[in-house]
MIDRENVO-363492 format. One record per residue (C-alpha): x, y, z; residue number from 1. Coordinates in Angstrom, 2 decimals. Each point is the difference from the previous one (the first is absolute). Layout:
<rec xx="X" yy="Y" zz="Z" num="NUM"/>
...
//
This chain:
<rec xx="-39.35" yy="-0.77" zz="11.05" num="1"/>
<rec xx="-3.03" yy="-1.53" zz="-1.55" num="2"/>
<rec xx="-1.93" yy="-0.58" zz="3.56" num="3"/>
<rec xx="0.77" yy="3.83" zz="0.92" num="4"/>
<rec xx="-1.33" yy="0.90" zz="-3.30" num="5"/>
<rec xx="-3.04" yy="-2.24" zz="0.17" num="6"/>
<rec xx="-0.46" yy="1.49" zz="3.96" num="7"/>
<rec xx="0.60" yy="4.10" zz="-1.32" num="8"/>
<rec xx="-2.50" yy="-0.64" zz="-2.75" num="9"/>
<rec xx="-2.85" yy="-1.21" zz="2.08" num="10"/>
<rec xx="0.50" yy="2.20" zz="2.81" num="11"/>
<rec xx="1.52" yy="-2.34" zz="2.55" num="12"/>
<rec xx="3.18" yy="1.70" zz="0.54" num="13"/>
<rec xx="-1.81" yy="3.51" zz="0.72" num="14"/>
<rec xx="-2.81" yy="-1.69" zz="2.48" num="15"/>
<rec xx="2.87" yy="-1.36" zz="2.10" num="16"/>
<rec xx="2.22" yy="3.23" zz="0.16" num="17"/>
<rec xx="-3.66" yy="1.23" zz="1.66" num="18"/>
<rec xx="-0.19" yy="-2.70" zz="2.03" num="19"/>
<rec xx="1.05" yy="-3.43" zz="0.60" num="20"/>
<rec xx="-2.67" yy="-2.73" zz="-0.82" num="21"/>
<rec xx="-0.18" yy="-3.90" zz="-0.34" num="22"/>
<rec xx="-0.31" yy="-1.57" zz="-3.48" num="23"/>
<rec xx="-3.73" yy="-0.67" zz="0.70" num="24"/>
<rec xx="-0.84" yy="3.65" zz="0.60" num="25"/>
<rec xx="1.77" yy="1.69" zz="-3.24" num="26"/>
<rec xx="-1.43" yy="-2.50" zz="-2.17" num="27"/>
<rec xx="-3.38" yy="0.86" zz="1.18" num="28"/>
<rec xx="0.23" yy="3.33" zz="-0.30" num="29"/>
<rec xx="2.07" yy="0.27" zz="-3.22" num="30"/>
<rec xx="-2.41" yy="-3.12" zz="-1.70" num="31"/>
<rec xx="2.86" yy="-2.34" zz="-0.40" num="32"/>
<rec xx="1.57" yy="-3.62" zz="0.07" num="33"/>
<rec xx="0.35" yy="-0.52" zz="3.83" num="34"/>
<rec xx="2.01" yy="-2.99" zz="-0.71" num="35"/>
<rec xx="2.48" yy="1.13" zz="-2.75" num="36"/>
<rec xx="-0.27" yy="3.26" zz="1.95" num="37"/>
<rec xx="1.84" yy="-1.62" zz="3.13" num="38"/>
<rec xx="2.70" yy="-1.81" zz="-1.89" num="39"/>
<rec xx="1.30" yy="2.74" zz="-1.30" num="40"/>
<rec xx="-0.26" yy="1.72" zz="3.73" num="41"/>
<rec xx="1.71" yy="-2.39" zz="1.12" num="42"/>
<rec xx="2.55" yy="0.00" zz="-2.50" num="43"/>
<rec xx="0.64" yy="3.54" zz="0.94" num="44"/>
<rec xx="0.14" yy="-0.23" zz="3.42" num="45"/>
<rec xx="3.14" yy="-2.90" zz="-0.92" num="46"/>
<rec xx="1.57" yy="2.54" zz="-1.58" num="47"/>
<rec xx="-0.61" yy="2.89" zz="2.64" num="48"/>
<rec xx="-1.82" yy="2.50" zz="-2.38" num="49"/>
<rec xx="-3.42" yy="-0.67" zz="2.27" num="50"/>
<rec xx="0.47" yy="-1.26" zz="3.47" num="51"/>
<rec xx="-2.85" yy="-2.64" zz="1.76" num="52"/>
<rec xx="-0.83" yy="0.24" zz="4.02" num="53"/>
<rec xx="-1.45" yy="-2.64" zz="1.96" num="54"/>
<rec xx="-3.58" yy="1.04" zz="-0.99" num="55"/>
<rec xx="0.66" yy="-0.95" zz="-3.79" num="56"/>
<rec xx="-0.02" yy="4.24" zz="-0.83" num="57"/>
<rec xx="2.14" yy="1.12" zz="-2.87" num="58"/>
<rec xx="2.45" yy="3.26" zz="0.61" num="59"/>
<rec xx="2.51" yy="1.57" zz="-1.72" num="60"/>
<rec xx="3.66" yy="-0.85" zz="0.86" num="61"/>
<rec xx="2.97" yy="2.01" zz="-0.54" num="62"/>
<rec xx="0.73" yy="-0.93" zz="-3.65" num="63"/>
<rec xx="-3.85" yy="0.42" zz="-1.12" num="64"/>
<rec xx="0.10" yy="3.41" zz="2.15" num="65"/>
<rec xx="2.97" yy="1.06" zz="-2.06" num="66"/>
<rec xx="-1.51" yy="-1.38" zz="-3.51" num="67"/>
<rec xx="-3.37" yy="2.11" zz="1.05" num="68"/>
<rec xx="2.58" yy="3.00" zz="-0.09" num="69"/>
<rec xx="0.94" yy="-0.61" zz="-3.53" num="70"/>
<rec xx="-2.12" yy="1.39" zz="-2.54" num="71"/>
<rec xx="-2.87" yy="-1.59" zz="-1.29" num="72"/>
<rec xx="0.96" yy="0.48" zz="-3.35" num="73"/>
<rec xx="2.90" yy="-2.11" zz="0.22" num="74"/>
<rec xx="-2.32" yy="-3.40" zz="0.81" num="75"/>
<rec xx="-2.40" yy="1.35" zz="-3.33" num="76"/>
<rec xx="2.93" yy="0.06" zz="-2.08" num="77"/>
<rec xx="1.16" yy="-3.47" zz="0.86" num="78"/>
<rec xx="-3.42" yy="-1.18" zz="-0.53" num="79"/>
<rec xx="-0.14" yy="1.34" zz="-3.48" num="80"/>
<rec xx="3.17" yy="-1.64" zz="-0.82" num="81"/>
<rec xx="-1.25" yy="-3.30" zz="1.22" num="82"/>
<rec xx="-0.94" yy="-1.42" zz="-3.34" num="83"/>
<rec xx="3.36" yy="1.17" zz="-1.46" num="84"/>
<rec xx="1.81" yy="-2.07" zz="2.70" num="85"/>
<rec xx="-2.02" yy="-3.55" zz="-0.32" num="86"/>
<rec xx="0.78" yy="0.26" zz="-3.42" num="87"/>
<rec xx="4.08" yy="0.37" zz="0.27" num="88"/>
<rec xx="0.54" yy="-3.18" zz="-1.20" num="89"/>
<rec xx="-1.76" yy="0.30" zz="-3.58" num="90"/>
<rec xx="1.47" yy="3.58" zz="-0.36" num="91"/>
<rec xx="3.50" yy="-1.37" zz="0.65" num="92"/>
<rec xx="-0.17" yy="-2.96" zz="-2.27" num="93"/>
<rec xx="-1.67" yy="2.03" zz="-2.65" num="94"/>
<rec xx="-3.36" yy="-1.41" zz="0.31" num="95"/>
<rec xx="-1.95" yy="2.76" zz="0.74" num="96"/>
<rec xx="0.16" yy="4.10" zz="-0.93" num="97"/>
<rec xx="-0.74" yy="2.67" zz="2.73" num="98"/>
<rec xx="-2.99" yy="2.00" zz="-1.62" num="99"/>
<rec xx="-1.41" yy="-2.54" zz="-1.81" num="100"/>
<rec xx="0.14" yy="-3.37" zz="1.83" num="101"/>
<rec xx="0.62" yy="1.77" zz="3.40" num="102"/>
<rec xx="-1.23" yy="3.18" zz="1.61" num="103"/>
<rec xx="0.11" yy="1.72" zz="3.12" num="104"/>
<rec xx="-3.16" yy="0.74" zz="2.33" num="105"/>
<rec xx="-0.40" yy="3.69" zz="-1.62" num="106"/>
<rec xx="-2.81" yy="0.91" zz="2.91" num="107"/>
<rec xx="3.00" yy="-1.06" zz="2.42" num="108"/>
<rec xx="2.62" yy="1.29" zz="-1.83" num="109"/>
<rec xx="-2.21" yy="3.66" zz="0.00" num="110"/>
<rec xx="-0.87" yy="-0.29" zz="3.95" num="111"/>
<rec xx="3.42" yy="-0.55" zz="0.93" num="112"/>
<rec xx="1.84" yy="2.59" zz="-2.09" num="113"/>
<rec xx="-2.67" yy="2.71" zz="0.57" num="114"/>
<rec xx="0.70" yy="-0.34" zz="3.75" num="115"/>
<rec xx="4.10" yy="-0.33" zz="-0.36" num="116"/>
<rec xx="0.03" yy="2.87" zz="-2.15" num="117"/>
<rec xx="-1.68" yy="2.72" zz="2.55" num="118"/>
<rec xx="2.94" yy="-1.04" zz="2.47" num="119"/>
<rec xx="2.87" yy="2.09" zz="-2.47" num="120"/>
<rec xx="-0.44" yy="-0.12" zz="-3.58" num="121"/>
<rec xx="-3.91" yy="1.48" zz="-0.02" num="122"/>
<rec xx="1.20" yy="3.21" zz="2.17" num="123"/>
<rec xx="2.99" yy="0.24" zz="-2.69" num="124"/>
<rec xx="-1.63" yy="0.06" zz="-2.69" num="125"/>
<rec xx="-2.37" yy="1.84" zz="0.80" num="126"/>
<rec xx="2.40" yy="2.54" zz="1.09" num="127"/>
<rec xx="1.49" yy="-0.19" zz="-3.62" num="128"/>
<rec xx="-2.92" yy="1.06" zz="-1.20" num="129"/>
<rec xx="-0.73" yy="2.95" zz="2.59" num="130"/>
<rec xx="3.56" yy="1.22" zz="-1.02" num="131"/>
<rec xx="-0.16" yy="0.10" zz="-3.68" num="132"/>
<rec xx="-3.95" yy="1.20" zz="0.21" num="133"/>
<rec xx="-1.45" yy="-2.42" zz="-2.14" num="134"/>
<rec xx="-3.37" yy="0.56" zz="-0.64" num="135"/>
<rec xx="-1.30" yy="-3.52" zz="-1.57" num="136"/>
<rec xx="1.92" yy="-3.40" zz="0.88" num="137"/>
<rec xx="-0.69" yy="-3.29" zz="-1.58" num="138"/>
<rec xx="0.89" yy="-2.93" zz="2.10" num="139"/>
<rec xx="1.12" yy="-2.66" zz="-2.15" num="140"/>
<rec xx="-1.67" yy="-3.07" zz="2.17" num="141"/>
<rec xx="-1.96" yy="1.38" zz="2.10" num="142"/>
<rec xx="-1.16" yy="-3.04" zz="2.40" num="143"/>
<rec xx="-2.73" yy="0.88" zz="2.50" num="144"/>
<rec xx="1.15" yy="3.88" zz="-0.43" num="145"/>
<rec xx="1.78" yy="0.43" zz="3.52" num="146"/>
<rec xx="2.80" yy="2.06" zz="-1.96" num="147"/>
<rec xx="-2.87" yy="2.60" zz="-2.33" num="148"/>
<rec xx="-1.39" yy="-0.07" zz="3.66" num="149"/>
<rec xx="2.97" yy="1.23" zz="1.86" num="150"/>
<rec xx="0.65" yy="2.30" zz="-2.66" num="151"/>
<rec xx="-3.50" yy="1.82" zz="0.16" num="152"/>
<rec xx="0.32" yy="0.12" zz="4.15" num="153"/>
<rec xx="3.03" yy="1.48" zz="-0.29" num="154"/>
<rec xx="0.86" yy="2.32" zz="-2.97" num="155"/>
<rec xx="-2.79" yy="2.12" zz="-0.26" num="156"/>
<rec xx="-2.15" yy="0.42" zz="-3.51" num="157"/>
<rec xx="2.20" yy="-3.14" zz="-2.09" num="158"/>
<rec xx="-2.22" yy="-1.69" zz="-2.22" num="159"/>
<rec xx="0.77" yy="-3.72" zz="-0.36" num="160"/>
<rec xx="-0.82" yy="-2.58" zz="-2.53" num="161"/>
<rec xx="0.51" yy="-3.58" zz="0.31" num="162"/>
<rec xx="0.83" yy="-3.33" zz="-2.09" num="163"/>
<rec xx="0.48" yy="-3.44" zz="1.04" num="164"/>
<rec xx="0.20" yy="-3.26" zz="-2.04" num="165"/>
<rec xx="-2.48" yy="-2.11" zz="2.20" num="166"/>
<rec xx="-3.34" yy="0.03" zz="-0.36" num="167"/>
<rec xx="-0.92" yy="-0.96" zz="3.16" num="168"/>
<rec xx="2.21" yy="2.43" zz="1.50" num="169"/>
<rec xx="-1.26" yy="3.10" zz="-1.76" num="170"/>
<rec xx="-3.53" yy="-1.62" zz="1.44" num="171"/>
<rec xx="1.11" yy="0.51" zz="3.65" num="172"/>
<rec xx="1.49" yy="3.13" zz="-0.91" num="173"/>
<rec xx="-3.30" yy="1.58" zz="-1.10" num="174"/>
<rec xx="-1.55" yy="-1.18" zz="2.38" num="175"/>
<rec xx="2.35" yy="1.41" zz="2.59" num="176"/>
<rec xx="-0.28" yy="3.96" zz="-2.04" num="177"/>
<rec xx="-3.49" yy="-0.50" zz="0.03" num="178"/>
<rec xx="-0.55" yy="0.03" zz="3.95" num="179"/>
<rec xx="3.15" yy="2.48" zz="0.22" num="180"/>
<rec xx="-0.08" yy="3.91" zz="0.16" num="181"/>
<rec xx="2.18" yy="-0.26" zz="-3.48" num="182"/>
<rec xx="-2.35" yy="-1.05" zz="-2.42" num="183"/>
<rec xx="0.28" yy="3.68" zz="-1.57" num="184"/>
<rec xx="3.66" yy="0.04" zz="-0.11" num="185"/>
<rec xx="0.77" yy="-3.84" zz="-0.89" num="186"/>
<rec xx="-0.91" yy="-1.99" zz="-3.11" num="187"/>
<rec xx="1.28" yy="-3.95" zz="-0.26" num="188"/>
<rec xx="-0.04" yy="-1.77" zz="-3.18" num="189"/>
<rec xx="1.16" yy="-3.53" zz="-1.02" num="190"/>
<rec xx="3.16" yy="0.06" zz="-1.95" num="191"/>
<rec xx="3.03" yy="-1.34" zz="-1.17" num="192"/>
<rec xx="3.34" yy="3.16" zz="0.70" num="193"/>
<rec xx="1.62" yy="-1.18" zz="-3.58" num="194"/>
<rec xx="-3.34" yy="0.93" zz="-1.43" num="195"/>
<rec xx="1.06" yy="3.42" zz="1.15" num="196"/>
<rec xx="-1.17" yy="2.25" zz="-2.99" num="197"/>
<rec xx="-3.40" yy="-1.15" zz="0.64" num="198"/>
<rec xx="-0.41" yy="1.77" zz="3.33" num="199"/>
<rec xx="2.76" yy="3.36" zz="-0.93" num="200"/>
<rec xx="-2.21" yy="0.32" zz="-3.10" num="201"/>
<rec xx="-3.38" yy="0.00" zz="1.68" num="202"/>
<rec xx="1.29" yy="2.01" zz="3.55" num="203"/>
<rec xx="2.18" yy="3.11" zz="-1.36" num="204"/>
<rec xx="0.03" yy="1.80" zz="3.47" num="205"/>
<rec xx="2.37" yy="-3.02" zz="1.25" num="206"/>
<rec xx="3.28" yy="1.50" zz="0.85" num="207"/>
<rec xx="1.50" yy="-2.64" zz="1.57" num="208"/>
<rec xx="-0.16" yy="-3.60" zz="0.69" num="209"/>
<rec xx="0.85" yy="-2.26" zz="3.12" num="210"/>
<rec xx="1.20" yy="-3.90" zz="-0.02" num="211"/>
<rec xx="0.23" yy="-1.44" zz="3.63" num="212"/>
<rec xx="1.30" yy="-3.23" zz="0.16" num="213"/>
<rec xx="-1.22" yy="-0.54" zz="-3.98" num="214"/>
<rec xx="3.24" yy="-0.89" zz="-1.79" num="215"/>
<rec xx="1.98" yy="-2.35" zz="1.51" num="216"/>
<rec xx="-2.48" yy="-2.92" zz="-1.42" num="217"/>
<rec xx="1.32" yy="0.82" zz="-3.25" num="218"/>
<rec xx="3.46" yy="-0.23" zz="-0.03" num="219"/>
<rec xx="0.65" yy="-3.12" zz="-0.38" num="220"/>
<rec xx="0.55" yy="0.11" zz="-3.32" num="221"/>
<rec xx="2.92" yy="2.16" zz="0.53" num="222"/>
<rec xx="-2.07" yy="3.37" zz="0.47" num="223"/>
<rec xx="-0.51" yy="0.62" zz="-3.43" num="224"/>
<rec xx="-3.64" yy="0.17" zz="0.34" num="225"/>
<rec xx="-0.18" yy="2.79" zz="2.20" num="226"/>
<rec xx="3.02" yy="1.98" zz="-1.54" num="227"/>
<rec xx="-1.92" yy="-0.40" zz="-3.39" num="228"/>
<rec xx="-3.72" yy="1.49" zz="1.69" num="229"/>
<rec xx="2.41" yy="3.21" zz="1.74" num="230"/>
<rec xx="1.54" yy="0.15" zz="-3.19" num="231"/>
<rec xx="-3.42" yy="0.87" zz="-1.61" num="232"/>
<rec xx="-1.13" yy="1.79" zz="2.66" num="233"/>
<rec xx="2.51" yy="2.15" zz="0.22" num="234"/>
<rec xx="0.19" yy="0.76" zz="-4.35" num="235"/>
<rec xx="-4.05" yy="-0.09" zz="-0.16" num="236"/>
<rec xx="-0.88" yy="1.82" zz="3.58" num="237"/>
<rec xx="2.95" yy="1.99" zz="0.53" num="238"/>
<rec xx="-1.93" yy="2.64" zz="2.09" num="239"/>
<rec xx="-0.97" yy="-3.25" zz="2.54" num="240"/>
<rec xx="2.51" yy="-0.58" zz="2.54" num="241"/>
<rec xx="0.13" yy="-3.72" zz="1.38" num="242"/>
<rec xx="0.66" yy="-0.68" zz="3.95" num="243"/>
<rec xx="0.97" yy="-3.27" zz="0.75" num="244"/>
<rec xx="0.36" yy="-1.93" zz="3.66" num="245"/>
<rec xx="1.34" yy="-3.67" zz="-0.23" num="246"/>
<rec xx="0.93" yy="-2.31" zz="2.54" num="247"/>
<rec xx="3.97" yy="-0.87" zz="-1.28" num="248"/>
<rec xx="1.08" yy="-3.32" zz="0.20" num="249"/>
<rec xx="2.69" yy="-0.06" zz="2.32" num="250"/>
<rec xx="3.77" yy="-1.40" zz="-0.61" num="251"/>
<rec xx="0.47" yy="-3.40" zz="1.66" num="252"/>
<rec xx="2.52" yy="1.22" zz="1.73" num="253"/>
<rec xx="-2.69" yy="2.39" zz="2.09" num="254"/>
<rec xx="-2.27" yy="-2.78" zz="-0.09" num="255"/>
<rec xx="2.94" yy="-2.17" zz="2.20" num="256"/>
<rec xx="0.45" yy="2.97" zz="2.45" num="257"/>
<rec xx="-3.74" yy="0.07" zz="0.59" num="258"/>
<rec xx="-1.62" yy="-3.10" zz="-1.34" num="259"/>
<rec xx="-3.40" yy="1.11" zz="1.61" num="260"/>
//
């Protein structure tokens, strides 16, 4: 997993889906390692996700045909979580505390679920909001703004605002508005959700607010963090509906049916 992360993120993977080439040629035109470069080629080729000929030329095989297929998105996501998962071993002994000793790779974390989220739960929501005719949504974590984008494609004249906890996420994000066709229709702030009277206060016109994916990092506790910030939304901004998409965690029973 960690060599076909290392090979999406610098390109590798996409150069040979165009073409099959020899470790010397996509280091030289990607500027990299040549040497690390064709262990991990080889590796690949052992376990027939890439495929060598007689020339020394890398192609794809069947299995790294068929992970090609997936969506990229899934590959971001597991890259984001890479820090949580070399640190299992001080989270299960106690040692360390997700959030504050360990964090996830937010810019991965964004990539990944922006481009999951147009496959089904983007379109759905969005739909949501064509159906109820909302007029102003805030998006609770807004990442790179693939969802506010959908939305303004889509349903026509919806005014979005948008928050996100990471600073250097909200950075990308801006920058992204700013070379978009949105920039009239789309402001992005940096912003913690259970601050939420800061932003209702300040934007009036919202009449509704999204959460993709947003939650399910805070239930661990039980839930009673999120039930507490919908309790107060719901007695302080009763006019402001709340439209939530999560991704459940399934019983282990379904996870034994269809462990992949």
């Amino acid at each position: 997993t960690v060599s076909l992360w290392a090979l999406f993120n610098t390109g590798v993977m996409d150069e040979i889906a165009g073409d099959a080439g020899s470790s010397s040629e996509l280091a030289g035109k990607l500027d990299l390692d040549e040497h690390i470069l064709s262990y991990l080629l080889d590796y690949l080729d052992g376990v027939h996700v890439l495929k060598r000929d007689a020339e020394g030329r890398y192609a794809l095989d069947k299995l790294g045909e068929a992970l090609l297929r997936e969506p990229r998105g899934v590959f971001d996501l597991a890259c984001g979580y890479a820090p949580v998962l070399a640190e299992l071993t001080g989270l299960l002994k106690g040692e360390k505390v997700f959030g504050r000793d360990v964090t996830r790779e937010r810019e991965f974390v964004a990539r990944g679920e922006g481009t999951l989220g147009r496959q089904l739960p983007f379109p759905v929501l969005a739909d949501v909001v064509k159906r109820g005719a909302f007029r102003v949504v805030l998006d609770l974590r807004c990442g790179h703004l693939e969802f506010p984008f959908v939305l303004c494609r889509t349903v026509p004249h919806v005014r979005c605002h948008g928050i996100d906890a990471s600073q250097d996420t909200v950075a990308h994000a801006r920058k992204r508005l700013a070379e978009s066709t949105f920039k009239d229709r789309i402001t992005v702030e940096h912003g913690d959700f259970f601050r939420i009277d800061t932003f209702l206060e300040r934007w009036t016109d919202v009449d509704v607010m999204t959460a993709y994916d947003t939650f399910h990092e805070h239930l661990s506790d039980g839930g009673g963090k999120i039930e507490g910030f919908l309790r107060h939304c719901h007695e302080k901004f009763p006019d402001v509906a709340v439209v939530v998409a999560e991704f459940c965690r399934p019983p282990s029973g379904r996870l034994r049916m269809r462990p992949g």
